[in-house]
C-alpha positions in Angstrom: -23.7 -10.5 -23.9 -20.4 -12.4 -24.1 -19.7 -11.8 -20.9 -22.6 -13.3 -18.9 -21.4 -14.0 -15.3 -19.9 -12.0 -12.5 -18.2 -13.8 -9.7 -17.6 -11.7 -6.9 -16.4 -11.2 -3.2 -18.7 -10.3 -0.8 -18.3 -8.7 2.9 -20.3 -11.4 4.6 -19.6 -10.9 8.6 -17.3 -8.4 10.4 -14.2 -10.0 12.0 -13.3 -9.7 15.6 -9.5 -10.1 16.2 -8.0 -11.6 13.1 -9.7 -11.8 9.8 -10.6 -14.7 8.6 -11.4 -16.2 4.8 -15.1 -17.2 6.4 -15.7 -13.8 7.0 -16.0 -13.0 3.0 -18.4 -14.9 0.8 -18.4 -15.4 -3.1 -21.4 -15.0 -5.5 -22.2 -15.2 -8.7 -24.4 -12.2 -10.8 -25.5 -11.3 -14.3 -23.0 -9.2 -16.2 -24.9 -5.5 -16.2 -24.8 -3.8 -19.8 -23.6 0.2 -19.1 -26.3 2.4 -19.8 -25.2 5.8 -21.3 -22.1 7.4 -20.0 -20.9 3.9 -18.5 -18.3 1.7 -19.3 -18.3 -2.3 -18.5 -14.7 -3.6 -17.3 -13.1 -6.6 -17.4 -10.9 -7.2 -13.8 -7.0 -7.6 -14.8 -5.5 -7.1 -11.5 -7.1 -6.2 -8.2 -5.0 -4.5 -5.4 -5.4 -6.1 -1.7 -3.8 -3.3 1.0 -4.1 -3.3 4.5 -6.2 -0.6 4.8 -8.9 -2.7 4.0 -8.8 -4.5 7.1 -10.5 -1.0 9.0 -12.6 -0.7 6.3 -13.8 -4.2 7.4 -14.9 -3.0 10.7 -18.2 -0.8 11.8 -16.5 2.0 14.2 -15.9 5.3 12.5 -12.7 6.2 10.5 -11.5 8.1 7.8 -13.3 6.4 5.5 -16.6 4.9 5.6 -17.5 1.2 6.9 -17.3 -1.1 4.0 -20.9 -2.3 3.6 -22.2 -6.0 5.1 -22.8 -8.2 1.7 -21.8 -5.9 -0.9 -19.1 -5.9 -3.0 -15.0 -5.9 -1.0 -13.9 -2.7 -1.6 -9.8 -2.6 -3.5 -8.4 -0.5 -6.4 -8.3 -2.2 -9.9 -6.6 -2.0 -13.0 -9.1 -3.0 -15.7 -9.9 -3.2 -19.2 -12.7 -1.9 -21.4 -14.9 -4.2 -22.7 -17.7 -2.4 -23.7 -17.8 1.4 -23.8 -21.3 3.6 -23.5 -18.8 7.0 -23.0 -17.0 8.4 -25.8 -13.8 8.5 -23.3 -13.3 5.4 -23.6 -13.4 2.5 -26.2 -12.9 -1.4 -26.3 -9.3 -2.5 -25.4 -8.8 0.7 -23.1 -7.0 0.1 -19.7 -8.3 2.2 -16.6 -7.9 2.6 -13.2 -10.4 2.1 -11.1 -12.2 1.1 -7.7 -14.2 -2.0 -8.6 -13.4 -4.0 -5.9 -13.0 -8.0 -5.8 -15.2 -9.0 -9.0 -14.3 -10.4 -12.0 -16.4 -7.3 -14.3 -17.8 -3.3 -13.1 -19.4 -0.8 -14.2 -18.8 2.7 -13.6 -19.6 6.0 -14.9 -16.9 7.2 -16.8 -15.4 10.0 -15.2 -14.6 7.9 -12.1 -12.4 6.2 -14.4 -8.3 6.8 -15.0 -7.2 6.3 -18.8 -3.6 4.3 -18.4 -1.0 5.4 -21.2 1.2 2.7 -19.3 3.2 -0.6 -21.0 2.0 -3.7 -20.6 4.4 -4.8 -18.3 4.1 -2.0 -16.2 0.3 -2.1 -15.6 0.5 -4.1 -12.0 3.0 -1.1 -11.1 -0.4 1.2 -11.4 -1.3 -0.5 -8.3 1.6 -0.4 -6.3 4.9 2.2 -7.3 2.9 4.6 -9.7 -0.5 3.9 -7.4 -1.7 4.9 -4.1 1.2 2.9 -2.8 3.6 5.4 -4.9 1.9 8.1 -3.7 1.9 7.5 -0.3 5.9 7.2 -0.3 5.9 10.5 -1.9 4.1 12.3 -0.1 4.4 10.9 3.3 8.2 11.2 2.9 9.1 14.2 1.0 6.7 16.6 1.7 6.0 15.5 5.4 9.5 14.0 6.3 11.2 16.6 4.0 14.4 14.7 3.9 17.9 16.4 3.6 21.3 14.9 2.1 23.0 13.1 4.6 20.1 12.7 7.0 19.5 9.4 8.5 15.8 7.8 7.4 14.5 4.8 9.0 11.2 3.2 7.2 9.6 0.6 9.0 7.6 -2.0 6.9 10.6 -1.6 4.5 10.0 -4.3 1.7 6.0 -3.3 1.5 4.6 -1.6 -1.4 4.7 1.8 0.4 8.0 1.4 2.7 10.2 -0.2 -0.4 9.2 2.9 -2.4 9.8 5.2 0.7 13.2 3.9 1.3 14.2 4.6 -2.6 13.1 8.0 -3.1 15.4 8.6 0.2 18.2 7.0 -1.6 18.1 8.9 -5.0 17.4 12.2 -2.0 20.9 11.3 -0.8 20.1 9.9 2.4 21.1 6.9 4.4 18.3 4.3 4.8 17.7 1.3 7.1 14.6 -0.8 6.5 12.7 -3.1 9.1 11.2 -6.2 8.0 10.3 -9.5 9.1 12.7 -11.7 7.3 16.0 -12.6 5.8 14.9 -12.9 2.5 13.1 -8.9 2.8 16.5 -7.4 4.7 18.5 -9.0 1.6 16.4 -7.7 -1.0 16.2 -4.2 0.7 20.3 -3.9 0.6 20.5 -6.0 -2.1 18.3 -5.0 -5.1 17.2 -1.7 -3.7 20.5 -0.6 -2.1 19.2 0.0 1.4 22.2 0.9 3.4 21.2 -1.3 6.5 18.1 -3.5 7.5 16.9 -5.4 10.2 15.0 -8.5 10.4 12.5 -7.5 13.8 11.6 -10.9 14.1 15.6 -12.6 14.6 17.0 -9.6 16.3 18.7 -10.2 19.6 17.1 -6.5 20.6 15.8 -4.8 17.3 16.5 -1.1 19.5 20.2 -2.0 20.0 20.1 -3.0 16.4 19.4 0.2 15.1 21.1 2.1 17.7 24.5 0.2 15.8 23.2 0.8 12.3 22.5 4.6 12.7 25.0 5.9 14.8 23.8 9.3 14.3 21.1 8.8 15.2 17.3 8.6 13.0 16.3 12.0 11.5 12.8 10.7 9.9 11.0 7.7 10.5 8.6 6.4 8.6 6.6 4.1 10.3 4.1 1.7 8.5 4.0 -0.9 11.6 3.8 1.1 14.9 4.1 -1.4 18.2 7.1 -2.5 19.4 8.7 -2.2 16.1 8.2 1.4 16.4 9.0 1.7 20.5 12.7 0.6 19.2 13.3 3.3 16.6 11.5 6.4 18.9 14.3 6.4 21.7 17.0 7.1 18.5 15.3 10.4 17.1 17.2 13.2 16.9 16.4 16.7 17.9 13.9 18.1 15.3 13.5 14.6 13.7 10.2 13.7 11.9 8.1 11.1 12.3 5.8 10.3 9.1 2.4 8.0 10.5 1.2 5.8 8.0 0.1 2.6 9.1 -0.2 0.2 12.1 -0.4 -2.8 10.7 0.9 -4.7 14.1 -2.5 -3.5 15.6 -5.3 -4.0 13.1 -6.1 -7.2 14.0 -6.5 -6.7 17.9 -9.6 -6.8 19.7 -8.5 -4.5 22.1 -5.3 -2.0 21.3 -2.3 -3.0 23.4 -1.1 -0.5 25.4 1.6 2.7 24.2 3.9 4.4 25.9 3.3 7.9 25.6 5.5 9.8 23.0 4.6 13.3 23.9 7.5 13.9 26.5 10.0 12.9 23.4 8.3 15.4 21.3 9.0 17.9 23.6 12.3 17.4 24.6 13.3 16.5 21.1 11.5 19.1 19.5 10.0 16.5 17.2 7.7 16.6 14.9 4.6 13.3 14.5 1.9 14.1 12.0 -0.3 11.1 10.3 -1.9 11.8 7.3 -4.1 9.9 4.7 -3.0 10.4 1.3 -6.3 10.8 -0.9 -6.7 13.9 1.1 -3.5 15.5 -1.0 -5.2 15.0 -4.6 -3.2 18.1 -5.9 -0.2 16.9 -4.8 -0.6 14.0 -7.4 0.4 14.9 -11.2 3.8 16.0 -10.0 4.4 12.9 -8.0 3.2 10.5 -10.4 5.9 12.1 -12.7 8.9 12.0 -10.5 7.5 8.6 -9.6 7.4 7.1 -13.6 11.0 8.8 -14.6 12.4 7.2 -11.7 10.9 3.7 -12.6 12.2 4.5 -16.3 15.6 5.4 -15.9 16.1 2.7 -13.3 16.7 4.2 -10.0 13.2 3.5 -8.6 12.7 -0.6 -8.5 9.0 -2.3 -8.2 8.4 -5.9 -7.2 4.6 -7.2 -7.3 3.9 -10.5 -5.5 0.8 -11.8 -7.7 -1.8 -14.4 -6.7 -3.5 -16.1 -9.4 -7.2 -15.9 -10.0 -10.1 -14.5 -7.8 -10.6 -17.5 -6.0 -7.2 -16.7 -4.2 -8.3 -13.2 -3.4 -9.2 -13.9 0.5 -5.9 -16.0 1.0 -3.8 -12.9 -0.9 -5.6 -10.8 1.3 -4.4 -12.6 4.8 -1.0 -12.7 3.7 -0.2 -9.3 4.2 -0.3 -10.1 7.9 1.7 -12.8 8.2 4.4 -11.4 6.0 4.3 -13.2 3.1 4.5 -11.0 0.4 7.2 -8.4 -1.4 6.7 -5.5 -2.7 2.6 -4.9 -3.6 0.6 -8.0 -3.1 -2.3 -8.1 -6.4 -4.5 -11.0 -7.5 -4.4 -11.4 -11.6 -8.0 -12.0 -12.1 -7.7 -12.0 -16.0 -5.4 -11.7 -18.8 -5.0 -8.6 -20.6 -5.9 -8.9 -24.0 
């Protein structure tokens, strides 16, 4: 076989508090030849999401523990290198859950065929992935937004927030997104026409902020961060406002969770509405978001930024950053070139 060795990232220790690179472990294997109904992939670009820092823990959640020295779990976009299925043949790209290696294989009906561009293929990951999908979802079907209605998207220049704060644009509403620096706020209202944003981290008081920059107060929230970020933006709700609960990314590195101020007596005197909700649990919902989600990005009116890492190697480091801030848009590690 061509293709002989297969470097991978292994889960090698659970973190307590913030997770660090010693806490994964690389490793080299033979290449696996697919047996009948399997296809061998070659890694092109491997998503890192903070979702995988829970899934680096033991306690119970929605998903399952990722598992002590196997394989770090992450969406991939992949190509077909040698095909035992007649779905799929040398050269195909897929969408898949490989994980951080360099090769996989998987039967092939847990495999997506991509009919996307070249230069679109990292957006598979990110505004016509999960990511994408989240936005959707999350915001139009859970926020249900209206013309004119004030929507606040916390997390704003992250692969899910950026997107959230878009599809609120093109729904006619006014947007401000929170982020942690000057160079995120001016992308937000600069390339993605966010009507405000705040930097959390400069502001003088980030509730005041907001206060100025929706004066009608916030209709939906959309909050990717929770913490204080998200104690701000709750006193500003209006009467039957929505809030959509999609991440806490401030808290996923804590031993113990800081304490929260109870939001129930503002749901009741509000008449607000909280719901979280995990998106692979709205499969059906898919094939028409997907669509609204790749005319937008083809006539222009939905924008996609990737920040990409380079090589395998780097996958640890890429994964970190997304706690410190350091990425735009959807962080992905190239692990090959597509050929």
């Amino acid at each position: 076989m061509a293709h002989s060795t297969n470097r991978r990232w292994l889960l090698a220790s659970r973190p307590r508090g913030m997770a660090t690179v010693a806490n994964f472990r690389l490793q080299e294997e033979p290449v696996r030849a697919p047996q009948s109904g399997e296809v061998l992939c070659r890694t092109v670009y491997l998503s890192v999401d903070p979702y995988m820092r829970g899934r680096m823990n033991e306690g119970r959640s929605y998903a399952d523990p990722a598992k002590l020295d196997s394989v770090m779990v992450g969406g991939t976009v992949s190509q077909v290198i040698e095909s035992q299925s007649s779905s799929f043949k040398p050269g195909d790209f897929v969408l898949g859950y490989f994980g951080w290696q360099e090769y996989g294989v998987s039967a092939a009906n847990h495999l997506t065929k991509l009919d996307l561009p070249a230069d679109l293929l990292p957006a598979a990951l990110g505004a016509l992935g999960m990511p994408g999908l989240t936005a959707w979802y999350g915001l139009l079907e859970i926020g249900k937004p209206e013309a004119g209605q004030t929507v606040v998207v916390s997390g704003g220049a992250g692969a899910v927030g950026s997107v959230v704060g878009q599809i609120a644009k093109i729904r006619g509403c006014r947007v401000l997104g929170i982020a942690g620096s000057d160079r995120k706020t001016d992308w937000l209202t600069g390339s993605l026409g966010f009507d405000h944003a705040s930097n959390y981290k400069s502001a003088a008081d980030l509730s005041t902020e907001i206060g100025s920059s929706c004066p009608d107060g916030v209709d939906i929230y959309f909050d990717n961060v929770g913490g204080a970020v998200t104690e701000a933006v709750l006193p500003h709700l209006n009467t039957f406002g929505r809030i959509v609960v999609c991440g806490q990314i401030s808290g996923y590195n804590l031993v113990q969770p800081l304490p929260a101020t109870s939001i129930l007596p503002l749901l009741l005197t509000r008449r607000a509405t909280a719901r979280g909700f995990i998106v692979g649990d709205h499969s059906e919902f898919f094939p028409r978001a997907l669509a609204d989600l790749r005319g937008w990005v083809e006539n222009g009116s939905l924008k996609h930024e990737e920040t990409i890492v380079e090589g395998l190697e780097n996958a640890p480091t890429a994964f970190l950053g997304l706690f410190d801030g350091s990425n735009i848009g959807k962080q992905l590690v190239k692990v090959s070139n597509p050929e």
